[in-house]
mmCIF file of the C-alpha atoms, coordinates in Angstrom:
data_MODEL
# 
_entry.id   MODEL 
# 
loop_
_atom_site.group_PDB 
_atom_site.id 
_atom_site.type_symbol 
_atom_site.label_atom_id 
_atom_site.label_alt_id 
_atom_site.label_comp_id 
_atom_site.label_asym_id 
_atom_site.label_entity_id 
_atom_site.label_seq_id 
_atom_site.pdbx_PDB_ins_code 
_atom_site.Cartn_x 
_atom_site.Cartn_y 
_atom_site.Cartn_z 
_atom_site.occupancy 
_atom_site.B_iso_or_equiv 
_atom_site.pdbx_formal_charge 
_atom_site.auth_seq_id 
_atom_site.auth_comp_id 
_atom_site.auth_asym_id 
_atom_site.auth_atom_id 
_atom_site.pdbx_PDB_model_num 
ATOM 1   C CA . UNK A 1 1   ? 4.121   -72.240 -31.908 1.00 0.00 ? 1   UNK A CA 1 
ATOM 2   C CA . UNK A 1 2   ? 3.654   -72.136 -28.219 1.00 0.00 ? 2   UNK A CA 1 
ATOM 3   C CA . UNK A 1 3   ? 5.615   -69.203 -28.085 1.00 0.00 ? 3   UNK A CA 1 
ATOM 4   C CA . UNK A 1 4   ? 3.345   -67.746 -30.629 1.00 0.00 ? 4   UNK A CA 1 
ATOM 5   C CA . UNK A 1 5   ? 0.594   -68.299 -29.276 1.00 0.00 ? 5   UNK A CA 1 
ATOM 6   C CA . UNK A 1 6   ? 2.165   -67.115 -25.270 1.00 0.00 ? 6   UNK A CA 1 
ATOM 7   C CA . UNK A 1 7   ? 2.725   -63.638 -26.974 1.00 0.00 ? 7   UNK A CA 1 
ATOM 8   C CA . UNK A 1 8   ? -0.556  -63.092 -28.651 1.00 0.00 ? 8   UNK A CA 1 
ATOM 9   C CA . UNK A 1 9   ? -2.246  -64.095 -24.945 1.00 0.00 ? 9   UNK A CA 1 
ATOM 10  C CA . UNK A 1 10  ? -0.248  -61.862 -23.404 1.00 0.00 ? 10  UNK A CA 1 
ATOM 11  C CA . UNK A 1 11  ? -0.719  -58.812 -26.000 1.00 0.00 ? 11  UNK A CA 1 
ATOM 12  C CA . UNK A 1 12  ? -4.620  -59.463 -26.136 1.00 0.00 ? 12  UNK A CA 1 
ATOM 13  C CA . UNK A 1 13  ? -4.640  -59.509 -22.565 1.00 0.00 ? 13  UNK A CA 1 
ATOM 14  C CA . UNK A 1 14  ? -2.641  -56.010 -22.430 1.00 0.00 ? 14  UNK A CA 1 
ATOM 15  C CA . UNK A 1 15  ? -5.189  -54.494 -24.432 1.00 0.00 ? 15  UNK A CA 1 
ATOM 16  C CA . UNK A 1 16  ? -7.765  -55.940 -22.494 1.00 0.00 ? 16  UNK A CA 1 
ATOM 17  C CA . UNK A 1 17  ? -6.644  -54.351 -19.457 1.00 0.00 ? 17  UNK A CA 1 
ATOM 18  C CA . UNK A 1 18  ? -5.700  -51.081 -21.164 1.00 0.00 ? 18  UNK A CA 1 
ATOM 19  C CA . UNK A 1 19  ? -9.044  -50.756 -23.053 1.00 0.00 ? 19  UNK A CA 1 
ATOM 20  C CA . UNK A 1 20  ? -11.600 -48.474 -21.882 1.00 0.00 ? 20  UNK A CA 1 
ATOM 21  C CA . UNK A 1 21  ? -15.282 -48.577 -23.598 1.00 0.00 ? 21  UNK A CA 1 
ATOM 22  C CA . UNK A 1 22  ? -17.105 -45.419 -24.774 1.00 0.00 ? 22  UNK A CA 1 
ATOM 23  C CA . UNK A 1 23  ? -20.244 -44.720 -25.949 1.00 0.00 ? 23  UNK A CA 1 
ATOM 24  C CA . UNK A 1 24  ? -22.263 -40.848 -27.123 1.00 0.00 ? 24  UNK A CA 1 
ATOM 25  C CA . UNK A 1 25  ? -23.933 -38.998 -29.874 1.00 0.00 ? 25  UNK A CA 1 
ATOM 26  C CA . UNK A 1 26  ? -23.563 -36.273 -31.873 1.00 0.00 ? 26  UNK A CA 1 
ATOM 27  C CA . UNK A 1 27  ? -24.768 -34.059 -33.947 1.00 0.00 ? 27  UNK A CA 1 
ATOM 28  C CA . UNK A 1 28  ? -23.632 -33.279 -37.787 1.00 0.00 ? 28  UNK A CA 1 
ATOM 29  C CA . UNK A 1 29  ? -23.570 -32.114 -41.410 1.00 0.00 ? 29  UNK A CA 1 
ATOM 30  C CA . UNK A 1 30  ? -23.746 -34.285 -44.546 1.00 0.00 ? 30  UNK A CA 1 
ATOM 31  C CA . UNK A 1 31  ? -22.764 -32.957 -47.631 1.00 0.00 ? 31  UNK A CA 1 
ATOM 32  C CA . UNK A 1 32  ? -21.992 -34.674 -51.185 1.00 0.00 ? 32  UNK A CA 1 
ATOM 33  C CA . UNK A 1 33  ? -19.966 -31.662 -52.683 1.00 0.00 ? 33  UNK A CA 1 
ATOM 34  C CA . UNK A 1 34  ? -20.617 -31.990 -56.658 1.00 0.00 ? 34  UNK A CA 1 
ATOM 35  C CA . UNK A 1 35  ? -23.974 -33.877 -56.476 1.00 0.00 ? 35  UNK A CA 1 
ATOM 36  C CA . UNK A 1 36  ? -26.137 -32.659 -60.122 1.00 0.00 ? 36  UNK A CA 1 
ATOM 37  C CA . UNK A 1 37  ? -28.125 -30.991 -57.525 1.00 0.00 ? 37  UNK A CA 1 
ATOM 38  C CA . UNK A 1 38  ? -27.263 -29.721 -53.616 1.00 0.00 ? 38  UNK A CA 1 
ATOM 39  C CA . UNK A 1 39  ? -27.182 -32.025 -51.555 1.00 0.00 ? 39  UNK A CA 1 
ATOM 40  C CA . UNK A 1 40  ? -26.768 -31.567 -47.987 1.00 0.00 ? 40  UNK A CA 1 
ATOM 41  C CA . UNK A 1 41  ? -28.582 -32.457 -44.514 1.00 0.00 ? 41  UNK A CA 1 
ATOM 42  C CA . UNK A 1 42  ? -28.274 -33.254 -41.137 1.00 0.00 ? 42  UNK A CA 1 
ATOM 43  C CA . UNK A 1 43  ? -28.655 -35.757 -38.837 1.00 0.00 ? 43  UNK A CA 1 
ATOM 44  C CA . UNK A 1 44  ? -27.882 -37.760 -35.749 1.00 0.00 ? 44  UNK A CA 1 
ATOM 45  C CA . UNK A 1 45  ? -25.025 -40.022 -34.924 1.00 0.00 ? 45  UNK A CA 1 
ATOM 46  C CA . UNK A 1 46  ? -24.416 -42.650 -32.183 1.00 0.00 ? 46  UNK A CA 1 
ATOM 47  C CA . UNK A 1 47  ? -21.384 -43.383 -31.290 1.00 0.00 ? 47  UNK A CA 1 
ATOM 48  C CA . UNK A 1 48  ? -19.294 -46.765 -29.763 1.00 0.00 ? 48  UNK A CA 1 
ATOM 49  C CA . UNK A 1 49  ? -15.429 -46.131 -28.983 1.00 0.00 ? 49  UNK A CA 1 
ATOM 50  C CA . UNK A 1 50  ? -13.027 -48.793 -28.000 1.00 0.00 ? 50  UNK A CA 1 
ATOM 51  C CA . UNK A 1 51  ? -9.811  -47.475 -26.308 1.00 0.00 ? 51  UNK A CA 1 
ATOM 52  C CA . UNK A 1 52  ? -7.094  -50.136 -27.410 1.00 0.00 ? 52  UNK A CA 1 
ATOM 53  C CA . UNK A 1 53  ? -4.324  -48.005 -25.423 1.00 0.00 ? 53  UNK A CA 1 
ATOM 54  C CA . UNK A 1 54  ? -3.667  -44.833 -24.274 1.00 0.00 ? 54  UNK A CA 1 
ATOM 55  C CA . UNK A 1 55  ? -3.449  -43.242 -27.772 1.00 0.00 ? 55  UNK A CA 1 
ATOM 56  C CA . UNK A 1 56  ? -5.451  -45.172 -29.754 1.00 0.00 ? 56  UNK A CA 1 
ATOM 57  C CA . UNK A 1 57  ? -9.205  -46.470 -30.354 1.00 0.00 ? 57  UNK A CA 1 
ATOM 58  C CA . UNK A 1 58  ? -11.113 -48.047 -32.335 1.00 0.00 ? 58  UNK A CA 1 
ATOM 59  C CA . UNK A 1 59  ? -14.411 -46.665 -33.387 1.00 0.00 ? 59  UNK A CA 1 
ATOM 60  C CA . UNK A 1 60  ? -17.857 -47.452 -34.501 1.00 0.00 ? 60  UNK A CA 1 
ATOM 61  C CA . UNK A 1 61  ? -20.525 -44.193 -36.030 1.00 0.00 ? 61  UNK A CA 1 
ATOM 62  C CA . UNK A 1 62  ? -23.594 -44.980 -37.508 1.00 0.00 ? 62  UNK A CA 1 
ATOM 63  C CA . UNK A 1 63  ? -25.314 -41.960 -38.750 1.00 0.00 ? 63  UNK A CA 1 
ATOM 64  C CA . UNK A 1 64  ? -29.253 -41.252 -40.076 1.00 0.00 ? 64  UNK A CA 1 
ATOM 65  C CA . UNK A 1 65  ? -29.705 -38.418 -42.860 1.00 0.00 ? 65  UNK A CA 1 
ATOM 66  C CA . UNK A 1 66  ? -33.228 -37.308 -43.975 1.00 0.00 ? 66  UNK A CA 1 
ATOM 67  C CA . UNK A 1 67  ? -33.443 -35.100 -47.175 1.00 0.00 ? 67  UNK A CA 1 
ATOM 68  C CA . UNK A 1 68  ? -36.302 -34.331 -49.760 1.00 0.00 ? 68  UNK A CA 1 
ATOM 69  C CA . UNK A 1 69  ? -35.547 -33.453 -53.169 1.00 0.00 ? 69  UNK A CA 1 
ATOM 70  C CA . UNK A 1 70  ? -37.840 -32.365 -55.608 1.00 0.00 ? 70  UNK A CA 1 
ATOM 71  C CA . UNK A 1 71  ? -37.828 -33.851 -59.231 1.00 0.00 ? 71  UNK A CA 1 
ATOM 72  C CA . UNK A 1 72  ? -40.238 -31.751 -60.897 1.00 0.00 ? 72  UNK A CA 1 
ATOM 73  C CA . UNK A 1 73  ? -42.760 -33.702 -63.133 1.00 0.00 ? 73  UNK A CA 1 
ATOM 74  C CA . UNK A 1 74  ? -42.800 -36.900 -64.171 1.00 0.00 ? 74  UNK A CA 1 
ATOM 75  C CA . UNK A 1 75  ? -44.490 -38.513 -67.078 1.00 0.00 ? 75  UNK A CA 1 
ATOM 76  C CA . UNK A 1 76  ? -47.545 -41.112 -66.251 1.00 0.00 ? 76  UNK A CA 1 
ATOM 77  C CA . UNK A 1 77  ? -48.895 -43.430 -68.857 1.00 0.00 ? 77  UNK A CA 1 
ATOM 78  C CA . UNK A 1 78  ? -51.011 -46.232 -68.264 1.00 0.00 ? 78  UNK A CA 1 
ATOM 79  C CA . UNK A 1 79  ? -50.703 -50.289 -68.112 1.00 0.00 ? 79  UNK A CA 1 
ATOM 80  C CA . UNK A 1 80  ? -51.068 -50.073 -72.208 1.00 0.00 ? 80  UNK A CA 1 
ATOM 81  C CA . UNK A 1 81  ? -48.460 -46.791 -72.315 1.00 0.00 ? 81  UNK A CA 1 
ATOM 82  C CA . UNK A 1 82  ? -51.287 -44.439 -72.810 1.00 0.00 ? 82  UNK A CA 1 
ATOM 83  C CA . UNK A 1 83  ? -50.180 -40.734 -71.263 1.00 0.00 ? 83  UNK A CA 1 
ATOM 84  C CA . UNK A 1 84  ? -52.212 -40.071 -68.399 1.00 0.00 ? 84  UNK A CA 1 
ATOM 85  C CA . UNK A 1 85  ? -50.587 -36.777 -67.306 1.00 0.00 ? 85  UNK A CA 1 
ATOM 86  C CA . UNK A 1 86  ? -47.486 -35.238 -65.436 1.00 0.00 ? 86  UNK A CA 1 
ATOM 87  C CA . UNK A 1 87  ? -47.194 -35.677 -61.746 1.00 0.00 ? 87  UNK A CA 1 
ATOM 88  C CA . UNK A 1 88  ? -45.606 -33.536 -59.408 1.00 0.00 ? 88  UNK A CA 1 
ATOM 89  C CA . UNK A 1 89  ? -42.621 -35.638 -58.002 1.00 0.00 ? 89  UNK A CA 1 
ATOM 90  C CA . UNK A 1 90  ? -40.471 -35.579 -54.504 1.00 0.00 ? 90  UNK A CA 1 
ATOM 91  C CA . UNK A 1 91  ? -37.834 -37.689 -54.047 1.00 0.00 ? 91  UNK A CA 1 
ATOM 92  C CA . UNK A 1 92  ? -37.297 -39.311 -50.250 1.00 0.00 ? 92  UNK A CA 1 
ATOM 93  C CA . UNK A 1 93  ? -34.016 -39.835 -49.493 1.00 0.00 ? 93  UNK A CA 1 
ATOM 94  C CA . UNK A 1 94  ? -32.978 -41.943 -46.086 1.00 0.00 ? 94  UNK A CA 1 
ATOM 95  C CA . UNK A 1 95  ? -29.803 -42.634 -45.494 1.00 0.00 ? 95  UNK A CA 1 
ATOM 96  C CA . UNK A 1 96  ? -27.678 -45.208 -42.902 1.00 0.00 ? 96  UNK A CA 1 
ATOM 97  C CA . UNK A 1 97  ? -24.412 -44.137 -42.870 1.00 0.00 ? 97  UNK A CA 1 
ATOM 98  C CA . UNK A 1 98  ? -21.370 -46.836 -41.062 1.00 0.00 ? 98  UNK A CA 1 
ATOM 99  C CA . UNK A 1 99  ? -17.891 -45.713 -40.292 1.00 0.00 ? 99  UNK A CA 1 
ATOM 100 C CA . UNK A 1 100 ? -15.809 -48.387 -38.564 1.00 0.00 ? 100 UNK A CA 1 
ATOM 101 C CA . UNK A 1 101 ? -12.027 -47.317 -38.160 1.00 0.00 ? 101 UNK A CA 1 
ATOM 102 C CA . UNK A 1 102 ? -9.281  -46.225 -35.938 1.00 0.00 ? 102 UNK A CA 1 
ATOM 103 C CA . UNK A 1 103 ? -8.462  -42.847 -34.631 1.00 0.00 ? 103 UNK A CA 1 
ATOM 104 C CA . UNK A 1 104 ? -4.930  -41.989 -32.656 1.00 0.00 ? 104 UNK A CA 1 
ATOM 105 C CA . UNK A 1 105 ? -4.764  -39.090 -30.312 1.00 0.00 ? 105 UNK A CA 1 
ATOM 106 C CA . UNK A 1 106 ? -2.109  -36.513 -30.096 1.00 0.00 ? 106 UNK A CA 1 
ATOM 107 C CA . UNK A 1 107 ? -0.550  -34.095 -27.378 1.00 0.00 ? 107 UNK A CA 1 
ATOM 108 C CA . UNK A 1 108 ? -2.173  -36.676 -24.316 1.00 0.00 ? 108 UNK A CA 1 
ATOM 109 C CA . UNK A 1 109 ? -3.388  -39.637 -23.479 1.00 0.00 ? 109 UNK A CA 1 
ATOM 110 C CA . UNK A 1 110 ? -7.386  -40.535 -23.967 1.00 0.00 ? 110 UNK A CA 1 
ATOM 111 C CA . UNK A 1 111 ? -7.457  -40.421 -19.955 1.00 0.00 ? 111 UNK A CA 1 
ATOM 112 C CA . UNK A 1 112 ? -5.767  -37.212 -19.199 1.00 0.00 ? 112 UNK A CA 1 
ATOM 113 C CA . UNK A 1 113 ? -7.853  -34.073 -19.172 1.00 0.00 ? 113 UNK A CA 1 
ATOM 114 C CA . UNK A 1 114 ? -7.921  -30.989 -21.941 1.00 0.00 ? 114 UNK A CA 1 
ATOM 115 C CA . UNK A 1 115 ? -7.367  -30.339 -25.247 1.00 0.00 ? 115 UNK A CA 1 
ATOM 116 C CA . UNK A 1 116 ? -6.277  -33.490 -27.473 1.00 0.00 ? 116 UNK A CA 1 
ATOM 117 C CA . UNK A 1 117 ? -6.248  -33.597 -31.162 1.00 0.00 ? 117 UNK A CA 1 
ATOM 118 C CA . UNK A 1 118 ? -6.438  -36.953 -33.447 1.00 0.00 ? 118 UNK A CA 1 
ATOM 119 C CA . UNK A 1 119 ? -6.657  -38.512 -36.668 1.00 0.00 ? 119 UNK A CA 1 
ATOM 120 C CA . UNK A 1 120 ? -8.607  -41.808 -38.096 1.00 0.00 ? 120 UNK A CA 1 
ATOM 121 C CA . UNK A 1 121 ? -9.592  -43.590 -41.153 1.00 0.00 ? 121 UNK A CA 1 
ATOM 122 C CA . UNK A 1 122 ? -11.122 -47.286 -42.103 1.00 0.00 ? 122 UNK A CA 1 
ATOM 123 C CA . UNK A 1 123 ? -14.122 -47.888 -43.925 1.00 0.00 ? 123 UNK A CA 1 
ATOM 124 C CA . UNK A 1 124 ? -17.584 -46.557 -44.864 1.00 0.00 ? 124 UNK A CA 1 
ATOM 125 C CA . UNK A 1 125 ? -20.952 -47.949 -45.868 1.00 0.00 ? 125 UNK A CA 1 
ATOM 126 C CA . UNK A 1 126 ? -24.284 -46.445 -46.547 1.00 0.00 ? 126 UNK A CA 1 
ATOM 127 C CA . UNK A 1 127 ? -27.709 -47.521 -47.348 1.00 0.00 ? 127 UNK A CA 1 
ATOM 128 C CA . UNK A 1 128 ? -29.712 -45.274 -49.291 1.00 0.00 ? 128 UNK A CA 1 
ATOM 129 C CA . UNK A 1 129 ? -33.200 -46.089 -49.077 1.00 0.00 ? 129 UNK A CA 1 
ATOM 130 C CA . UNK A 1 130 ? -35.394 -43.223 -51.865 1.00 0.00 ? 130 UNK A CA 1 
ATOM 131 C CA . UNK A 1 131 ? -38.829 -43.155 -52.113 1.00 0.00 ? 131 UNK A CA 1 
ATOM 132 C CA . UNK A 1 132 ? -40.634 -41.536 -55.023 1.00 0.00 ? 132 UNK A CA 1 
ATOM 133 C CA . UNK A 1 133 ? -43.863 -39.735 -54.126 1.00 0.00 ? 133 UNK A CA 1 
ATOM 134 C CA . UNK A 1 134 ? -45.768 -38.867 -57.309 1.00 0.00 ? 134 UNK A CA 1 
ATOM 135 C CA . UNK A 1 135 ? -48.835 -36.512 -56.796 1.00 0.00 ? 135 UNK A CA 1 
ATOM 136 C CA . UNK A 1 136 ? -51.451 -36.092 -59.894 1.00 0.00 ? 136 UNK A CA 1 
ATOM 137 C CA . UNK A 1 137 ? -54.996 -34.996 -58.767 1.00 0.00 ? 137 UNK A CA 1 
ATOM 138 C CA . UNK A 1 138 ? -57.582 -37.613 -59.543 1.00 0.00 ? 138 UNK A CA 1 
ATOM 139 C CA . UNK A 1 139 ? -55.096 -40.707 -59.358 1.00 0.00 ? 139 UNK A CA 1 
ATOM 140 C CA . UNK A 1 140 ? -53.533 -42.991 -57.038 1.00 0.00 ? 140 UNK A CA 1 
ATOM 141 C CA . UNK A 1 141 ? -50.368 -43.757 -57.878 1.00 0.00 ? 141 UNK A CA 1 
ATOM 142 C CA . UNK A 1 142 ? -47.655 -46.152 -55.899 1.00 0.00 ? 142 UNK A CA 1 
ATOM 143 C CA . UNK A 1 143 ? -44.547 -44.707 -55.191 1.00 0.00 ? 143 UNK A CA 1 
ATOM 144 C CA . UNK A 1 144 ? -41.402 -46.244 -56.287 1.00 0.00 ? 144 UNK A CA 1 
ATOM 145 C CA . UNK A 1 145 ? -38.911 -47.299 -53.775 1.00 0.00 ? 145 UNK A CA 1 
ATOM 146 C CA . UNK A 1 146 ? -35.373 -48.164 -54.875 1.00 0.00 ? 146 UNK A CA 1 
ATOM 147 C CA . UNK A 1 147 ? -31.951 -49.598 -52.190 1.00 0.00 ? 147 UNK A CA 1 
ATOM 148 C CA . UNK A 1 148 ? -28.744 -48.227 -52.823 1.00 0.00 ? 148 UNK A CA 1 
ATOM 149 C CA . UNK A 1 149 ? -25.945 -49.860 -50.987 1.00 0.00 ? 149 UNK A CA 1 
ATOM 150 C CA . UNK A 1 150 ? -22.314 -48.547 -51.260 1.00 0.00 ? 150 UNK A CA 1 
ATOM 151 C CA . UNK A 1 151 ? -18.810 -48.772 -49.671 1.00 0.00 ? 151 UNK A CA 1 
ATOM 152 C CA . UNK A 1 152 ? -15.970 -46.489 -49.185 1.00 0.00 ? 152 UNK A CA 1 
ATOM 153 C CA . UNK A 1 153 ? -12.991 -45.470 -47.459 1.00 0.00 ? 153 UNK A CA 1 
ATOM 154 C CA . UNK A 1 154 ? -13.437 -43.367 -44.457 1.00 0.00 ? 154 UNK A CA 1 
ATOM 155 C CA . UNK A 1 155 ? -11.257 -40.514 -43.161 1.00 0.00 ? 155 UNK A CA 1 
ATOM 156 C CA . UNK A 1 156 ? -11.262 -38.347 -40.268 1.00 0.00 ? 156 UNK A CA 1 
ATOM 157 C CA . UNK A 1 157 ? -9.330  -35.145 -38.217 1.00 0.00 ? 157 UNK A CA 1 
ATOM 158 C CA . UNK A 1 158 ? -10.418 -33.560 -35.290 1.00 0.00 ? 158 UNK A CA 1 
ATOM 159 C CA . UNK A 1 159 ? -10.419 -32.326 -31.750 1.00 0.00 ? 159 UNK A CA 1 
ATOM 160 C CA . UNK A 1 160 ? -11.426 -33.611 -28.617 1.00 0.00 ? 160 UNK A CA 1 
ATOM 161 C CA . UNK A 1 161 ? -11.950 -32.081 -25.097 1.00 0.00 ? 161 UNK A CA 1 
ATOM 162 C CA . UNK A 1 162 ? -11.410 -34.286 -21.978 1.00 0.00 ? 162 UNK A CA 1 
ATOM 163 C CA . UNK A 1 163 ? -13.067 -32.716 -18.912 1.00 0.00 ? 163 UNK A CA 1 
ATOM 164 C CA . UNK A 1 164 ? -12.609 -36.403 -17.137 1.00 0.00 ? 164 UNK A CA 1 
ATOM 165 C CA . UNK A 1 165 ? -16.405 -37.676 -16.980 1.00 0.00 ? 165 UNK A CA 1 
ATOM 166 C CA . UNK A 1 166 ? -17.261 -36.389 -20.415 1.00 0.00 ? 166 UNK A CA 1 
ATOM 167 C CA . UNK A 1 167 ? -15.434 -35.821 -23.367 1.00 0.00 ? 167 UNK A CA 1 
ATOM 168 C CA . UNK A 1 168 ? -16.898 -33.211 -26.167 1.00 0.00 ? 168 UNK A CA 1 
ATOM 169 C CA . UNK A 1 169 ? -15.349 -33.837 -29.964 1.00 0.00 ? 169 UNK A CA 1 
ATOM 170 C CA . UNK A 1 170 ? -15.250 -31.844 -33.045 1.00 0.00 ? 170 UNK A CA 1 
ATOM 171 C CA . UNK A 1 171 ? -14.971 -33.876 -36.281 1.00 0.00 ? 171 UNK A CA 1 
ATOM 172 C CA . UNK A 1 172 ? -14.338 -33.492 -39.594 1.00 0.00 ? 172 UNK A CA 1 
ATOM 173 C CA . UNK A 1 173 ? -15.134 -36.506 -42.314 1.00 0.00 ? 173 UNK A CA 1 
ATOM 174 C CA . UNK A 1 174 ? -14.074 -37.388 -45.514 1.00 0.00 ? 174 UNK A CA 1 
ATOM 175 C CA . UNK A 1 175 ? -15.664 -40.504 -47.220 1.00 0.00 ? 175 UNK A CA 1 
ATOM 176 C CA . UNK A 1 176 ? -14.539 -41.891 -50.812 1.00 0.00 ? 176 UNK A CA 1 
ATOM 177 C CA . UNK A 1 177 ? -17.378 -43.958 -51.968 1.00 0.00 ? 177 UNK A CA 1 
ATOM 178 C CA . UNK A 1 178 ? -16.784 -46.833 -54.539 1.00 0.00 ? 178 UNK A CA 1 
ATOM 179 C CA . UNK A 1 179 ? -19.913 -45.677 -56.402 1.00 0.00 ? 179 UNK A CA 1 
ATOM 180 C CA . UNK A 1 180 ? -22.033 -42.336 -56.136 1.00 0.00 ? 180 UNK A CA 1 
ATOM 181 C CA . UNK A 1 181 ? -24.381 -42.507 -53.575 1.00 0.00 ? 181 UNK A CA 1 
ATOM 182 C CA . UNK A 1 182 ? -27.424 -40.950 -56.040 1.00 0.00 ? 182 UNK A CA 1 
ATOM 183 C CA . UNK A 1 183 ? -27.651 -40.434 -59.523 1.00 0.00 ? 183 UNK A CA 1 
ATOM 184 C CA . UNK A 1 184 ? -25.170 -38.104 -61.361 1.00 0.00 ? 184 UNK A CA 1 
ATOM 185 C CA . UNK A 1 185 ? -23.398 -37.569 -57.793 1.00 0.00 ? 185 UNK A CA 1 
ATOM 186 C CA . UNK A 1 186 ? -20.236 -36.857 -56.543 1.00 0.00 ? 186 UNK A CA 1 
ATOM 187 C CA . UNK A 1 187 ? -18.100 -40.145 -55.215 1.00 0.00 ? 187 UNK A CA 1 
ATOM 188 C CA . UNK A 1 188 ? -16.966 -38.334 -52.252 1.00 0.00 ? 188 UNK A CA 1 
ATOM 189 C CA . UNK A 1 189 ? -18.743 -37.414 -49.143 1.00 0.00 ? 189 UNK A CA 1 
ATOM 190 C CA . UNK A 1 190 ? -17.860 -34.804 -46.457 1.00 0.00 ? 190 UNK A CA 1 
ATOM 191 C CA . UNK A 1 191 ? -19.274 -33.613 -43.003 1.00 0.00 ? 191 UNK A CA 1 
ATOM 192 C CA . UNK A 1 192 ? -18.477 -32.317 -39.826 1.00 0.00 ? 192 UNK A CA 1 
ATOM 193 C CA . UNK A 1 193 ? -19.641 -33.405 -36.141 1.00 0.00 ? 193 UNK A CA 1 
ATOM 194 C CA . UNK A 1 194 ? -19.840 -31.987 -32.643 1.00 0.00 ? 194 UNK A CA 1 
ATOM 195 C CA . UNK A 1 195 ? -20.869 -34.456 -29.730 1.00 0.00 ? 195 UNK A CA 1 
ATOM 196 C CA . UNK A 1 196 ? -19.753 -36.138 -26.393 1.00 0.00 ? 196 UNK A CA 1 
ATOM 197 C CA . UNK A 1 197 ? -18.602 -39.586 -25.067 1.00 0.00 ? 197 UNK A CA 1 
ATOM 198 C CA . UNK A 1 198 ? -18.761 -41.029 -21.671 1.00 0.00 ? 198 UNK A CA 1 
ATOM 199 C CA . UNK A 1 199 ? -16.937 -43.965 -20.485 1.00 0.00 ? 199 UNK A CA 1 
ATOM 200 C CA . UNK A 1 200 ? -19.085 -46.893 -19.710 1.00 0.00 ? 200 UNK A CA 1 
ATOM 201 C CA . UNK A 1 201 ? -16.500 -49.570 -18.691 1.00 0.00 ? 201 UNK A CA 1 
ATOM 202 C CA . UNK A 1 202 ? -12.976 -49.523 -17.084 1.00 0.00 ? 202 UNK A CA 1 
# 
């Protein structure tokens, strides 16, 4: 057992010493490829990297996407069911996108400079928050807010560009949600990325 526990010290405090903290943003696409109805957007993404050795990392992207949708009309009755009319409807969608995973680089180490290439996949999660605004002239009506909350699998392939103070990465994503994120939607989830990282601890 002490042994055990000796070699477990000693490997936690390799990676310790090898690991390298990273943090950035980027820029990208989201896209839910089948949806009853296009859907795509983009948003921002902040980024947290963990370099567990000289190949490989551990990763943390959490992602915001804005996107309207309109519904068309929607039928409005009263508290007793009696039709008051058809109200213009827009659907809000906000959505909190996680990916927590591990990437591995080829052709060079995260430290040397140039052109390095890499793979990654863990797991996704997204909250969808939708808000439905409903316009009819003469009434007020409350909109109707609904949570969505779903997990996936998360995959990724890209590039990455080491110029030594900065690094600039192109991304592609593929996510495999459990569940569809909105109604009569795809269960799969694609986008693309460009942004930057800077080491913040050695």
């Amino acid at each position: 057992m002490r042994k055990l526990i000796l070699f477990l010290l000693t490997i936690g405090m390799y990676y310790t010493a090898a690991s390298q903290l990273m943090a950035g943003a980027s820029i990208g696409t989201f896209n839910i490829p089948g949806a009853s109805k296009r859907f795509k957007g983009i948003g921002p993404t902040v980024k947290l990297e963990y370099l567990m050795s000289e190949r490989t990392s551990a990763f943390l992207d959490a992602s915001l996407y804005n996107k309207n949708e309109d519904e068309g009309e929607t039928t409005i009755t009263d508290a007793d069911g009696a039709y008051i009319g058809e109200a213009a409807t827009v659907a809000k969608h906000s959505i909190r996108h996680l990916q927590l995973g591990c990437k591995a680089l080829f052709r060079r180490d995260f430290d040397e400079k140039g052109l390095g290439f890499f793979i990654g996949g863990g797991v996704a999660y997204s909250l969808v928050k939708t808000t439905y605004k409903y316009t009819l002239p003469g009434y007020d009506i409350p909109d109707g807010k609904y949570n969505n909350n779903q997990f996936g699998f998360h995959f990724n392939a890209g590039a990455q560009y080491n110029f030594a103070r900065v690094i600039v990465e192109l991304k592609a994503n593929f996510d495999l949600m459990i569940q569809p994120l909105v109604s009569a939607s795809s269960y799969v989830i694609t986008g693309s990325r460009l942004g930057v990282l800077i080491p913040i601890t050695k």
